[in-house]
C-alpha positions in Angstrom: 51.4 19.6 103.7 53.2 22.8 103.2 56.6 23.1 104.1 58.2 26.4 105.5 61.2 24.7 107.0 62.3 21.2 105.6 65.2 19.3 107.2 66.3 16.0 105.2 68.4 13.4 106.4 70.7 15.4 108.5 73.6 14.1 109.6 76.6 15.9 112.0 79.6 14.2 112.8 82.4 15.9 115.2 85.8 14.2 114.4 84.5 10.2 115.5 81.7 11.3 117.2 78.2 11.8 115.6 76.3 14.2 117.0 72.9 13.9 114.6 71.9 11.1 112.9 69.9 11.1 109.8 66.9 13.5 111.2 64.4 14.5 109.1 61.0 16.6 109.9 59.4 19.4 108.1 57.4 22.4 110.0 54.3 23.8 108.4 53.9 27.8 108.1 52.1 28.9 111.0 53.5 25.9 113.5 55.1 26.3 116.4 57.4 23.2 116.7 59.1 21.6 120.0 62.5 20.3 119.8 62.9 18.1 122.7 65.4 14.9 124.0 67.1 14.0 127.4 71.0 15.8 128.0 73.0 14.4 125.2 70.5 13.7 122.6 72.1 16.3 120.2 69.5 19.0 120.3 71.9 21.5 120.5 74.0 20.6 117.8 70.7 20.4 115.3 69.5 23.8 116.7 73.2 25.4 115.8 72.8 23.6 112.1 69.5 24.7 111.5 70.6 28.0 112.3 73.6 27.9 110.3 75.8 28.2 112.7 77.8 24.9 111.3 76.8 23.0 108.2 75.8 19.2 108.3 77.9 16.3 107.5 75.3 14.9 105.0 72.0 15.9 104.5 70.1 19.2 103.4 68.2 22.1 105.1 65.2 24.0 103.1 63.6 27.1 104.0 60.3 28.5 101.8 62.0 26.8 98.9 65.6 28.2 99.5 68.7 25.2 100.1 70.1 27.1 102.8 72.8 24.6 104.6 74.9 26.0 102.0 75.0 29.6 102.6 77.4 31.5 104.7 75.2 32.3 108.3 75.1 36.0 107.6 72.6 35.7 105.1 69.9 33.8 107.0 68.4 37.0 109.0 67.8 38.4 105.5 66.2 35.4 104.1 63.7 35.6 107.2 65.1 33.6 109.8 66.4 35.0 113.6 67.6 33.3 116.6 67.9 33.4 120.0 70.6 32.2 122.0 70.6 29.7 125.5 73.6 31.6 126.8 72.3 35.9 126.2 74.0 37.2 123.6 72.9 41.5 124.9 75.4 44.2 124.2 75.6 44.9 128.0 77.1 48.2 128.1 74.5 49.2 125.6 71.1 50.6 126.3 67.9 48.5 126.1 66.7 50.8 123.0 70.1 50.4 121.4 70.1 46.1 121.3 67.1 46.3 119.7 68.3 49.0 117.1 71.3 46.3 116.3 68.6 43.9 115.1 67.4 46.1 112.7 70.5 46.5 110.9 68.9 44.5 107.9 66.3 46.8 107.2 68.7 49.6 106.7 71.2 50.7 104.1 72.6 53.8 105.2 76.9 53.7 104.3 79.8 54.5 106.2 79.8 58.0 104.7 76.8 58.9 105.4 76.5 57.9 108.7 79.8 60.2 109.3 77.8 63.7 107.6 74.9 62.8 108.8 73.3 62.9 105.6 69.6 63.4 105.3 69.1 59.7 104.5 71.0 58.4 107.6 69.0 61.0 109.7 65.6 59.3 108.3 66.8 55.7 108.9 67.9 56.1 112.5 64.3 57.5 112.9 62.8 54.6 111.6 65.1 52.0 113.5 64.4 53.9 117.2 60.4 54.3 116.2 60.5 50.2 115.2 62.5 49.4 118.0 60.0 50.9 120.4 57.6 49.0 118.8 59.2 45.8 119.6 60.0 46.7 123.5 56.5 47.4 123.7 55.5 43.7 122.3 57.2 42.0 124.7 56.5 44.5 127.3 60.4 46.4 128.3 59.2 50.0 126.7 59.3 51.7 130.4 63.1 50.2 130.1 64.3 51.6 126.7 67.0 53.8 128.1 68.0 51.4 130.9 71.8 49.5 130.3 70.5 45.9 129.1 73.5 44.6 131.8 71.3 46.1 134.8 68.7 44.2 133.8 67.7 40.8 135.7 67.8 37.4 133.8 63.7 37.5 133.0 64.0 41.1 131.2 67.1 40.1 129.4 65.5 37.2 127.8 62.6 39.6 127.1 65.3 42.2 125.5 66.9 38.9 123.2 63.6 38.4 121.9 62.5 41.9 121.0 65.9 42.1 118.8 65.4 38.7 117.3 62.0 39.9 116.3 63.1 43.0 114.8 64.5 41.1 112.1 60.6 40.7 111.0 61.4 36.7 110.9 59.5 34.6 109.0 61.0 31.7 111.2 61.7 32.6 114.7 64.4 29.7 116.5 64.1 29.8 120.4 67.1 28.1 122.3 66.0 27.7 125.5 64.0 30.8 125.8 62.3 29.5 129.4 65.6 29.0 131.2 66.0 30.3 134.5 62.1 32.0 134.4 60.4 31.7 137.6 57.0 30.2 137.1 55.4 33.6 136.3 57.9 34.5 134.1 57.6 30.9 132.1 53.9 31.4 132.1 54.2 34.8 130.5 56.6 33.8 128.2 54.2 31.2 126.7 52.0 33.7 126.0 54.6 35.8 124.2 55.1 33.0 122.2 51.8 32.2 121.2 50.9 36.4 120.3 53.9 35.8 118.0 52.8 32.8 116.3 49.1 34.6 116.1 51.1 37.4 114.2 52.3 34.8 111.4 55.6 33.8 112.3 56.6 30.0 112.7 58.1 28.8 115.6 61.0 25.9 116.5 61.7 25.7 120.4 64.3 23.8 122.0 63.5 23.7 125.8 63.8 21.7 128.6 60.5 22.9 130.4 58.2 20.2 129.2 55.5 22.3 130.5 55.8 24.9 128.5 56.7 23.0 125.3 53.6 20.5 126.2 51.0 23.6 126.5 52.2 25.8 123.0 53.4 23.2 120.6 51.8 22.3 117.8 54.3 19.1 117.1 56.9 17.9 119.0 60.1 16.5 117.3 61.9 13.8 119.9 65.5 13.2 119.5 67.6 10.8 121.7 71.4 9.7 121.3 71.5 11.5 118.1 68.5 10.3 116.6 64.7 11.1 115.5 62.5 8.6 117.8 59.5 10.4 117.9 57.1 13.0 116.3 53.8 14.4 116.8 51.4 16.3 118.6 52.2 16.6 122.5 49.6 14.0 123.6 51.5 11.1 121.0 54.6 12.2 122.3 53.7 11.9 125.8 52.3 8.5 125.1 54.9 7.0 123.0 57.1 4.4 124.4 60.4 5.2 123.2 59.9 8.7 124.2 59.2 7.6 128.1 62.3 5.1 128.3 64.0 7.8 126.7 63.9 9.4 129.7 63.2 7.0 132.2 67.1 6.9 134.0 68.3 9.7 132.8 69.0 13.1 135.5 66.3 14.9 133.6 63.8 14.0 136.7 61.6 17.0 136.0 61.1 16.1 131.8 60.5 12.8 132.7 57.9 13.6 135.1 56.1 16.1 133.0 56.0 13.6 130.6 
């Protein structure tokens, strides 16, 4: 099978705590991939390596052929991978429009200098990154909203706005943190769909969410951690079915996962 993203043997330790535990799983171009464990099981903490954010204890992290645990986290967005964040990351006192503009940042080369004379070349680019950002609003549906100040906007539009700027990094690998939470039932549905239009447009998906729902419904695979560990992985009706996987969260205070499941 072809790998896009290739995770071997990872392994995060916090002081004398271990957070992850030799996990290894590989997603195939095209995939969208569910991340899923009860509170505790150290899904955060493999989402946050994944995305660079720290590097592992031990192990390695491959992306369309590229070791990247070792590089510094600003140069993942230009190697094709974009996040979003469980706790909104929005310039609030910045237009819609304008959060969107910051995610192109990647795709433009225009210097200090020539930003401050306006040079022809800076003129062109800012064009390009309001005409593309447009583009993304409209994708995910906040176009009417461009001019708005992202911190008037309600909790289901913000996550809309996070999206549209993690997509304007044109990611190859798009990393949802809990994309779903605090959605109404509407908003989850319509989220799901977003998701799916995005993987339709060729970019691969990893999702870490607590609405088994929604990861049950769009997931291609499901990777299962609990206590720090891989326990499970496979399509959502082996998941559901597996043993482990149901004690796993049989006990817990994760009522509603366990139920879904």
């Amino acid at each position: 099978m072809e790998k896009l993203l290739d995770i071997k043997n990872v392994t995060k330790r916090f002081g004398g705590v271990t957070a992850n535990k030799n996990v290894s799983f590989s997603i195939a171009p095209g995939q969208i991939c569910g991340l899923i464990g009860p509170n505790g099981a150290g899904k955060s903490t493999l989402f946050n390596v994944i995305s660079n954010i720290f590097p592992p204890t031990e192990g390695e992290i491959w992306f369309n052929s590229t070791r990247t645990d070792t590089l510094p986290s600003y140069k993942m967005a230009p190697l094709g991978i974009s996040r979003t964040f469980q706790n909104l990351q929005v310039f609030k006192n910045m237009t819609v429009l304008e959060n969107v503009m910051v995610g192109l940042h990647t795709r433009t080369s225009t210097g200090f200098l020539a930003a401050a004379f306006r040079l022809p070349k800076t003129i062109k680019e800012e064009r390009f990154a309001r005409e593309k950002a447009m583009e993304y609003l409209a994708f995910v549906g906040l176009e009417d909203l461009h001019d708005a100040i992202a911190g008037s906007l309600p909790l289901g539009k913000l996550r809309l706005l996070e999206l549209a700027r993690a997509l304007a990094v044109e990611p190859k690998l798009l990393l949802l943190d809990e994309i779903a939470a605090g959605l109404n039932h509407n908003e989850t549905h319509e989220m799901a769909e977003l998701i799916e239009n995005i993987r339709d447009n060729g970019v691969t998906i990893l999702v870490v969410e607590h609405d088994m729902d929604l990861v049950m419904n769009i997931c291609d695979k499901i990777v299962v951690l609990d206590q720090g560990e891989k326990i499970a992985e496979g399509t959502p009706k082996e998941v559901q079915n597996n043993e482990r996987v149901i004690e796993a969260y049989l006990g817990t205070s994760d009522e509603k996962e366990a139920a879904a499941l």
